[in-house]
PDB file of N, H, CA, C and O in Angstrom:
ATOM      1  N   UNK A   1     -17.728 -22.910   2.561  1.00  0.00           N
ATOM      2  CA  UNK A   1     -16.737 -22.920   3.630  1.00  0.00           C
ATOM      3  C   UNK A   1     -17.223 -22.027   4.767  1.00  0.00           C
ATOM      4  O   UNK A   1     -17.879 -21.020   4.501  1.00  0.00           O
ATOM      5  N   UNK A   2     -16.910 -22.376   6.092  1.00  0.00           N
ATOM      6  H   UNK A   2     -16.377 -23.194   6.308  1.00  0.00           H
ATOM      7  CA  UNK A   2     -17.511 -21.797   6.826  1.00  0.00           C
ATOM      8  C   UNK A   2     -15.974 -20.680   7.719  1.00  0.00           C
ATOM      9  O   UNK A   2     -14.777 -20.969   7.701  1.00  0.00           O
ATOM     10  N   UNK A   3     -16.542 -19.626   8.293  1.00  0.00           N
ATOM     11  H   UNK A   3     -17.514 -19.391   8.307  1.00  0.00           H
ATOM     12  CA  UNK A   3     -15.285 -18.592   8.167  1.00  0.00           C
ATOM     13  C   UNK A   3     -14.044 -18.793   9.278  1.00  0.00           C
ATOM     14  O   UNK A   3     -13.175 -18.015   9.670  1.00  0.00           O
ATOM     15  N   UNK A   4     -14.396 -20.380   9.651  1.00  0.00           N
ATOM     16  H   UNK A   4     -15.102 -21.012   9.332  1.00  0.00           H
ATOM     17  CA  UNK A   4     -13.287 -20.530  10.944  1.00  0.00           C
ATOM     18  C   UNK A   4     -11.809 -21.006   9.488  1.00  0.00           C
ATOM     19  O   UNK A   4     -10.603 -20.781   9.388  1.00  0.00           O
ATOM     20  N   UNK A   5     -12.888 -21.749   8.615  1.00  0.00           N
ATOM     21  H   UNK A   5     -13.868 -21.931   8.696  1.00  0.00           H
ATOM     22  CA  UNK A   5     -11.687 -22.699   7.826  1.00  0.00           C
ATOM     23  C   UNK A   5     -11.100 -21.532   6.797  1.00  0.00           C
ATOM     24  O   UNK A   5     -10.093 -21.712   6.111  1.00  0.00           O
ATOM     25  N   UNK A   6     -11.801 -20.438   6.796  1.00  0.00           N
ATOM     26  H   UNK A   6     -12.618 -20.293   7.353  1.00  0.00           H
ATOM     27  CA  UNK A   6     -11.115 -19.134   5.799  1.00  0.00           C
ATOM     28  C   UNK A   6     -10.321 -18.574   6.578  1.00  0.00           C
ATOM     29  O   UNK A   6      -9.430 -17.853   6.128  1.00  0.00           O
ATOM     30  N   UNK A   7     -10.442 -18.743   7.647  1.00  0.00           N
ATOM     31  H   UNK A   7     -11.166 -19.329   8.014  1.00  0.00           H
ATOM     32  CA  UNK A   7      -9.048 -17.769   8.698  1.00  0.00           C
ATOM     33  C   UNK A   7      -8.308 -18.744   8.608  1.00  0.00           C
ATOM     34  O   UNK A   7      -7.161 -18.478   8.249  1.00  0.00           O
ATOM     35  N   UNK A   8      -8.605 -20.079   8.857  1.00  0.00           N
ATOM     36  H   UNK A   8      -9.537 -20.295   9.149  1.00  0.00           H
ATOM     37  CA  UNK A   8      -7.387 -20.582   9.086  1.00  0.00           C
ATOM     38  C   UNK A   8      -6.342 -21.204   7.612  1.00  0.00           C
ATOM     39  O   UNK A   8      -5.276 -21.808   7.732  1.00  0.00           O
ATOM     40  N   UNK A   9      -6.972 -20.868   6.395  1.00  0.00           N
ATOM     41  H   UNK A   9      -7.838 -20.377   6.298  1.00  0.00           H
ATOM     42  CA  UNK A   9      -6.376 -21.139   5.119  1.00  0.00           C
ATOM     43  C   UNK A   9      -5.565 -19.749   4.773  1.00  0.00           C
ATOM     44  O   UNK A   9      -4.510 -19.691   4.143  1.00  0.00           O
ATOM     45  N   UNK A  10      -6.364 -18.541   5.379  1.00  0.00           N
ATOM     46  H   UNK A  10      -7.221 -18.587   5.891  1.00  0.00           H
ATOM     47  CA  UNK A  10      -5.652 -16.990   4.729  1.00  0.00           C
ATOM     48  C   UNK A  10      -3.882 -17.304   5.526  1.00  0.00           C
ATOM     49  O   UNK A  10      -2.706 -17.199   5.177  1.00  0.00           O
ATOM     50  N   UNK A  11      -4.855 -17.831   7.045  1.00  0.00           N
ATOM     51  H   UNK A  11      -5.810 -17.917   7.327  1.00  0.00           H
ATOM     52  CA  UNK A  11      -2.878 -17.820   7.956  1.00  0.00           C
ATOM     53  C   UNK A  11      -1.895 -18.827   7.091  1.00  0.00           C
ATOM     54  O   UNK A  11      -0.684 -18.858   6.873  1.00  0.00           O
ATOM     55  N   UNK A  12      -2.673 -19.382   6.828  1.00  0.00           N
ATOM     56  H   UNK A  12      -3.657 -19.357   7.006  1.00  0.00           H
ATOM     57  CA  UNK A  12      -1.526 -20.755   6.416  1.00  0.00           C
ATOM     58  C   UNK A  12      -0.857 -20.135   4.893  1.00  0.00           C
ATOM     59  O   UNK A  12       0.282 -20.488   4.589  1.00  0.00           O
ATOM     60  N   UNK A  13      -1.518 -19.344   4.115  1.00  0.00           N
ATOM     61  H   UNK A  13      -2.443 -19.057   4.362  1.00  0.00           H
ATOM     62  CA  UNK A  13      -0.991 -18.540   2.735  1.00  0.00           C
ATOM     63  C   UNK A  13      -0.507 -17.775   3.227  1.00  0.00           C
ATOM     64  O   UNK A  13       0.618 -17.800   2.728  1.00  0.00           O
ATOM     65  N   UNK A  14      -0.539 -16.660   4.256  1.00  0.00           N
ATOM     66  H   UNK A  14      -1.453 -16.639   4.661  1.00  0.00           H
ATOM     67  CA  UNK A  14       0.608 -15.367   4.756  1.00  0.00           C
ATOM     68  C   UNK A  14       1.556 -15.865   5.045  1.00  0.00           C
ATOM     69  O   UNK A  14       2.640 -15.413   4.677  1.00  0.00           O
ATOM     70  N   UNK A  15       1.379 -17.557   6.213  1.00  0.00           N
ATOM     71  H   UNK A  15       0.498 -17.924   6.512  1.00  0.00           H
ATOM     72  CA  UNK A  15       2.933 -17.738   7.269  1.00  0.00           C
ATOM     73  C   UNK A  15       3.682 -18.459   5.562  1.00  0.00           C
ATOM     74  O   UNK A  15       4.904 -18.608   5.533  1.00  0.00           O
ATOM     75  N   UNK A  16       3.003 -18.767   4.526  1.00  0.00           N
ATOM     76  H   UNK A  16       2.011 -18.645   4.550  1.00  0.00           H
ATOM     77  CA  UNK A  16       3.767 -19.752   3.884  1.00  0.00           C
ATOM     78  C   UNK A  16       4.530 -18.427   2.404  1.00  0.00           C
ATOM     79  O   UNK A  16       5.184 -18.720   1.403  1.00  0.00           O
ATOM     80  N   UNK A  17       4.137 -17.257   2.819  1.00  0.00           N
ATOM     81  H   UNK A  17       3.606 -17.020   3.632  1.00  0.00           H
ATOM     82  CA  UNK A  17       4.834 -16.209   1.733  1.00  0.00           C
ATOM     83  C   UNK A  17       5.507 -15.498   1.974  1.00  0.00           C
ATOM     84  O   UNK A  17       6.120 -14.812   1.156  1.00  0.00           O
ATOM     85  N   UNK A  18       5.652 -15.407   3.810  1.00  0.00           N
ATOM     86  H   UNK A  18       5.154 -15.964   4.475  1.00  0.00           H
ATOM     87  CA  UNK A  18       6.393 -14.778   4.541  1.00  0.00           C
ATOM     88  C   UNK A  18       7.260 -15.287   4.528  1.00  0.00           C
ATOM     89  O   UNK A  18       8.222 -14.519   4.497  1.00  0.00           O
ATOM     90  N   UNK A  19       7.628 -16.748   4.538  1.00  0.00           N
ATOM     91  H   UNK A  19       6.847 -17.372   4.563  1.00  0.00           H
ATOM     92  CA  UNK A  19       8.831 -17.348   4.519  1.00  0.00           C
ATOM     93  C   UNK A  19       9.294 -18.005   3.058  1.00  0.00           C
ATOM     94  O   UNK A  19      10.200 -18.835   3.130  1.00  0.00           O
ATOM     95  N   UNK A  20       8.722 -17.691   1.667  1.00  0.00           N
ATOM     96  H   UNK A  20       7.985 -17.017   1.609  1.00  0.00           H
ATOM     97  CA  UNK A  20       9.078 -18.065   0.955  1.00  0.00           C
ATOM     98  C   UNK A  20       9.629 -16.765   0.685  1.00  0.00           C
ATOM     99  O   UNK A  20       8.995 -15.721   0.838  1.00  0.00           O
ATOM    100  N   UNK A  21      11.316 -16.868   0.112  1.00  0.00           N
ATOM    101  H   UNK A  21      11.832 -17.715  -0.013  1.00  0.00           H
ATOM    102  CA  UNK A  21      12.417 -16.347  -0.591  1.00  0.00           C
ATOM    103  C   UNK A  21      12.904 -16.845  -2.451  1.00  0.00           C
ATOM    104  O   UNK A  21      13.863 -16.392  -3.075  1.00  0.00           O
ATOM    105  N   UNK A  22      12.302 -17.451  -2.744  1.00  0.00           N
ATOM    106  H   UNK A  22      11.523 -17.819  -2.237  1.00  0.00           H
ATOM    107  CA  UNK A  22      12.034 -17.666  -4.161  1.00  0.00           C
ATOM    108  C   UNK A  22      12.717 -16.950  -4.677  1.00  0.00           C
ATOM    109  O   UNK A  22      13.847 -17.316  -5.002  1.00  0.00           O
ATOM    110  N   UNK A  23      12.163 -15.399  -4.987  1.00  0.00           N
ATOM    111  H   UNK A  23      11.245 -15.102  -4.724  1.00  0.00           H
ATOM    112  CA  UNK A  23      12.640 -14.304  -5.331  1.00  0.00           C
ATOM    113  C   UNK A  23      13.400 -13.418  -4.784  1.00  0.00           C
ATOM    114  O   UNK A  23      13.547 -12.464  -5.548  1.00  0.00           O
ATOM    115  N   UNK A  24      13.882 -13.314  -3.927  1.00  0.00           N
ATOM    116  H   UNK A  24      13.763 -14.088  -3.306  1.00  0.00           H
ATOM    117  CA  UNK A  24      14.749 -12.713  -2.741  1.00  0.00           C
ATOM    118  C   UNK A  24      16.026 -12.611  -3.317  1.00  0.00           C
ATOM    119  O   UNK A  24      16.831 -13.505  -3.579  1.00  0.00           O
ATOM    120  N   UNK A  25      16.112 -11.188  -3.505  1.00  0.00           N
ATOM    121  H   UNK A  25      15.459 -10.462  -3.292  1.00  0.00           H
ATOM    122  CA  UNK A  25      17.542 -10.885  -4.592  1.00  0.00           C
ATOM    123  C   UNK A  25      18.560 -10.893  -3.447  1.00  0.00           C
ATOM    124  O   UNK A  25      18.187 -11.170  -2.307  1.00  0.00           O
ATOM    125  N   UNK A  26      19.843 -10.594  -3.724  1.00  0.00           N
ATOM    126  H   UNK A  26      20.146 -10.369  -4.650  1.00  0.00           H
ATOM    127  CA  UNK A  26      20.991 -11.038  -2.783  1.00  0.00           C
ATOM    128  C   UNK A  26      22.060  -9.867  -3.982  1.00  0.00           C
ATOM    129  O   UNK A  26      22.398 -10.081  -5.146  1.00  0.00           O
ATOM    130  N   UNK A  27      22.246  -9.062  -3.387  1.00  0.00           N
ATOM    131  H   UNK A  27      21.971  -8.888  -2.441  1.00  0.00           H
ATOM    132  CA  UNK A  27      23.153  -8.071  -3.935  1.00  0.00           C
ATOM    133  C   UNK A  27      24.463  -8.019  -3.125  1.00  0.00           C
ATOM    134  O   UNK A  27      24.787  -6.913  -2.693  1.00  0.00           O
ATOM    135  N   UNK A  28      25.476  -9.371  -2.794  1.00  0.00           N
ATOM    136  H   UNK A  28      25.212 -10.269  -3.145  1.00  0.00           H
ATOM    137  CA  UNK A  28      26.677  -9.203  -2.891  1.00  0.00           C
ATOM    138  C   UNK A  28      28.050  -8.276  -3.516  1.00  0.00           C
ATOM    139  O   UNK A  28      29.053  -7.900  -2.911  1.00  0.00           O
ATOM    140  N   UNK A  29      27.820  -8.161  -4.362  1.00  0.00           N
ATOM    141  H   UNK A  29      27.004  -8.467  -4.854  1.00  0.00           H
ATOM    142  CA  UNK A  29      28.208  -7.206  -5.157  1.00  0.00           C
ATOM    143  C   UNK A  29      28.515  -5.658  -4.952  1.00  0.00           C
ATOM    144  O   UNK A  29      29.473  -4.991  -5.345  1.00  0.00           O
ATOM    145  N   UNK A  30      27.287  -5.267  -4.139  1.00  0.00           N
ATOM    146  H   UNK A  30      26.509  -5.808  -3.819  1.00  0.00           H
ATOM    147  CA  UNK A  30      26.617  -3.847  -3.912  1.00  0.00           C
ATOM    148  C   UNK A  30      27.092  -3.565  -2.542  1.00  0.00           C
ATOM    149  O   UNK A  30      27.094  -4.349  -1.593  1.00  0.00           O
ATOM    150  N   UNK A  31      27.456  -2.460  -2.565  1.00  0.00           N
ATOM    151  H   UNK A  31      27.454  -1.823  -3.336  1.00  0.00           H
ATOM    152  CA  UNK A  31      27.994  -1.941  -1.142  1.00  0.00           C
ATOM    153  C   UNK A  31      26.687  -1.081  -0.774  1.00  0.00           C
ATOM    154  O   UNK A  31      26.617  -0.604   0.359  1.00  0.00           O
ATOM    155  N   UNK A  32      25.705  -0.881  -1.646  1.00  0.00           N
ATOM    156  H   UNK A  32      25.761  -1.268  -2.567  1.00  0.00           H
ATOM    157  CA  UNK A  32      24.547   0.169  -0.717  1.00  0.00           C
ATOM    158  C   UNK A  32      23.980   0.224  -2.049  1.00  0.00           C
ATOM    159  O   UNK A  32      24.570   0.245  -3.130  1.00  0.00           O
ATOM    160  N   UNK A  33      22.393   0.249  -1.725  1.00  0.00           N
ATOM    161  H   UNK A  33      21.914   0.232  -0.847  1.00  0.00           H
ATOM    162  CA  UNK A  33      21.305   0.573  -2.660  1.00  0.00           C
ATOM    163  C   UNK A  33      20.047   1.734  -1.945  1.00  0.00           C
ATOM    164  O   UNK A  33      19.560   1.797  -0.816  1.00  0.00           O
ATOM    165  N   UNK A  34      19.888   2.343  -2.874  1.00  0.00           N
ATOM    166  H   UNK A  34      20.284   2.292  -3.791  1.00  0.00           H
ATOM    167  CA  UNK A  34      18.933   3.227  -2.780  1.00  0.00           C
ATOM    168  C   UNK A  34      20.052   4.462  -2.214  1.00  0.00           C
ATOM    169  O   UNK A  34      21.275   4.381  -2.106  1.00  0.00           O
ATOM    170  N   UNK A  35      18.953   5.842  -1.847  1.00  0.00           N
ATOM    171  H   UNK A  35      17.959   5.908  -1.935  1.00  0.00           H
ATOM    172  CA  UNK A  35      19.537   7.014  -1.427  1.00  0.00           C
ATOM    173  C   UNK A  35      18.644   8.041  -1.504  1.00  0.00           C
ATOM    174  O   UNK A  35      17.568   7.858  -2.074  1.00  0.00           O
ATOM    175  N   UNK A  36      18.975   9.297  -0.925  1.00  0.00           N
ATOM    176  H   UNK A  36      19.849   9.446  -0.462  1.00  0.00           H
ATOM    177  CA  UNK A  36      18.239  10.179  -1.085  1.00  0.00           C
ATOM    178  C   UNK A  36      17.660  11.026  -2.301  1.00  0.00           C
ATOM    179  O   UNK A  36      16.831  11.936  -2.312  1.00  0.00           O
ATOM    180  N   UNK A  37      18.441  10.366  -3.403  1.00  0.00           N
ATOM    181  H   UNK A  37      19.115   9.628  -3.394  1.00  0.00           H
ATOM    182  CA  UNK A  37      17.947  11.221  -4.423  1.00  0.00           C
ATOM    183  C   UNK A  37      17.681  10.272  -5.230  1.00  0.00           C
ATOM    184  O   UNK A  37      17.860   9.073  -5.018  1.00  0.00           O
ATOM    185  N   UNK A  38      17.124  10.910  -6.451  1.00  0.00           N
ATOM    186  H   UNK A  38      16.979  11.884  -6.623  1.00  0.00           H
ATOM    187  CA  UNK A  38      16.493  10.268  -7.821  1.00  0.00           C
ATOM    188  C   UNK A  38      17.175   9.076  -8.442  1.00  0.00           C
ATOM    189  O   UNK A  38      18.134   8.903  -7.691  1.00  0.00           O
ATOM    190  N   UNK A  39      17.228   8.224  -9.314  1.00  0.00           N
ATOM    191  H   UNK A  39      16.448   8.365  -9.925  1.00  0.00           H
ATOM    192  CA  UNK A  39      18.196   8.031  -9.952  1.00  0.00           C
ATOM    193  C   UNK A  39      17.699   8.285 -11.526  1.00  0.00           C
ATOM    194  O   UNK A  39      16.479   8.254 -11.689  1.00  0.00           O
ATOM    195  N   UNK A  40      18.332   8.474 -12.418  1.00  0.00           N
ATOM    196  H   UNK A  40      19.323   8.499 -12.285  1.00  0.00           H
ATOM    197  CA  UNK A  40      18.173   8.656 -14.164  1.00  0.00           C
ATOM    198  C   UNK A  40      18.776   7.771 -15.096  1.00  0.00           C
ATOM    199  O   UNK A  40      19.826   7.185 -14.834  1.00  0.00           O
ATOM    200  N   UNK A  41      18.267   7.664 -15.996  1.00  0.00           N
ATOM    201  H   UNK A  41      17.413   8.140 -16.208  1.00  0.00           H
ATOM    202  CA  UNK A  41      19.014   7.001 -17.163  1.00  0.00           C
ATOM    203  C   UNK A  41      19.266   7.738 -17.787  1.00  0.00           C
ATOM    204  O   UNK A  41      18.422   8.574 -18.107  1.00  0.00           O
ATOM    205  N   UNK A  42      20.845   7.801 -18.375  1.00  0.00           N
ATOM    206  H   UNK A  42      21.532   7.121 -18.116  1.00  0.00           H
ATOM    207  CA  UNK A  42      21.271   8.630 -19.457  1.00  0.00           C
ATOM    208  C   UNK A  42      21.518   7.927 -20.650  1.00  0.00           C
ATOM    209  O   UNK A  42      21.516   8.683 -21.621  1.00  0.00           O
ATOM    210  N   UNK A  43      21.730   6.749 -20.919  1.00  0.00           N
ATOM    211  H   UNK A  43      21.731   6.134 -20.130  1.00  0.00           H
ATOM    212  CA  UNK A  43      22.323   6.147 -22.316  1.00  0.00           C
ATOM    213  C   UNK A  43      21.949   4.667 -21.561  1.00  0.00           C
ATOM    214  O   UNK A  43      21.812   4.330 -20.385  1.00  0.00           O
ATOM    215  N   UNK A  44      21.875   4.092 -22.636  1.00  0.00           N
ATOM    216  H   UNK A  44      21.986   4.366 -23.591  1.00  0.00           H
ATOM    217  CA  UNK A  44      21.316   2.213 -22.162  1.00  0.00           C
ATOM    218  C   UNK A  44      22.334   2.074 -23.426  1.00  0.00           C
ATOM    219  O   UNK A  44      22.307   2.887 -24.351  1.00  0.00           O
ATOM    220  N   UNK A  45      23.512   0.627 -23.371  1.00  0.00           N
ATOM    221  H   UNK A  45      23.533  -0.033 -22.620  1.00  0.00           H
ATOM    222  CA  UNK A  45      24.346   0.283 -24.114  1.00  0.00           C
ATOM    223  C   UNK A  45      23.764  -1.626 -24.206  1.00  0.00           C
ATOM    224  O   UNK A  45      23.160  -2.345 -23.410  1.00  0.00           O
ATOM    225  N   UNK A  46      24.247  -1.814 -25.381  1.00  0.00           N
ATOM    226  H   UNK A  46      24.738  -1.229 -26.027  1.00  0.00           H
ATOM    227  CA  UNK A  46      23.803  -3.323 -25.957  1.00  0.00           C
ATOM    228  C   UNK A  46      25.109  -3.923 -26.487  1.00  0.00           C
ATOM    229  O   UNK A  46      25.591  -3.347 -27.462  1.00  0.00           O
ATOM    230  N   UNK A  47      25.743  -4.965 -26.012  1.00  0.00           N
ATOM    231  H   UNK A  47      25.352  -5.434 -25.220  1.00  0.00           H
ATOM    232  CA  UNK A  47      26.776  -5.656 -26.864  1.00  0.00           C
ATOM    233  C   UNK A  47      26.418  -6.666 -28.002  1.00  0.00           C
ATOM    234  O   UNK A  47      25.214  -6.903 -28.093  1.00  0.00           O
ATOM    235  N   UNK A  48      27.164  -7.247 -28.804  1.00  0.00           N
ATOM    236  H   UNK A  48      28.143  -7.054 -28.729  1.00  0.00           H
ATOM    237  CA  UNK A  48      26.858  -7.838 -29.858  1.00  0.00           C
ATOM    238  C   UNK A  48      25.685  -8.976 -29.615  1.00  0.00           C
ATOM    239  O   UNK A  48      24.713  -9.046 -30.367  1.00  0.00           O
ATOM    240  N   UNK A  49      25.877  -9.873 -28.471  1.00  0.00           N
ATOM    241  H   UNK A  49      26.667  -9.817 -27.860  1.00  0.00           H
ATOM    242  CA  UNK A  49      24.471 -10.781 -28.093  1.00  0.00           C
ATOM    243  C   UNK A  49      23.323 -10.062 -27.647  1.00  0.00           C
ATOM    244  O   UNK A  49      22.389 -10.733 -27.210  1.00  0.00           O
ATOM    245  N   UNK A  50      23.224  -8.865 -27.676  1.00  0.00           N
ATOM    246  H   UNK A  50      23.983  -8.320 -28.032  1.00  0.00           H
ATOM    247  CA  UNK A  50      22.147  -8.105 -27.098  1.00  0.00           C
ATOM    248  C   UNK A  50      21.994  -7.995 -25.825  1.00  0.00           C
ATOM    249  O   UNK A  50      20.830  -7.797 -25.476  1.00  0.00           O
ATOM    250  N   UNK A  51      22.855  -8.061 -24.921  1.00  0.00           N
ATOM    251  H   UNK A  51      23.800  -8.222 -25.205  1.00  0.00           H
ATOM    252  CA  UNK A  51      22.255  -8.014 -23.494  1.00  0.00           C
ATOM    253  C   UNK A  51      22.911  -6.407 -23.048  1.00  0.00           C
ATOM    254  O   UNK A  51      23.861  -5.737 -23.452  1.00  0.00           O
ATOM    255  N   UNK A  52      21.857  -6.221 -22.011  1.00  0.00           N
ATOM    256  H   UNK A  52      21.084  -6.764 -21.683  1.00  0.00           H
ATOM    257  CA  UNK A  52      21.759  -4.468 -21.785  1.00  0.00           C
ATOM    258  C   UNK A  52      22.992  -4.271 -20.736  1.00  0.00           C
ATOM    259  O   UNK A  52      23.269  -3.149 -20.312  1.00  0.00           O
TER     260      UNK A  52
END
């Protein structure tokens, strides 16, 4: 391959991951994430089907 067709395959994989949302979480729910401090785990709980 010659390096005009590698620039123009790298653009076409950035513009096409920039706009894929696939994974793009959506926290409705959440009034605010993150903050200035740490966060910790103190206890992790499991109900009878196992989910955390």
């Amino acid at each position: 391959m010659n390096k005009q067709t590698i620039v123009i395959l790298t653009t076409i994989c950035l513009l096409i991951a920039a706009k894929s949302h696939a994974q793009y979480p959506t926290f409705n729910w959440a009034k605010a994430m993150g903050g200035s401090g740490d966060d910790f785990c103190r206890s992790v709980a499991f109900d009878a089907s196992g989910n955390v």
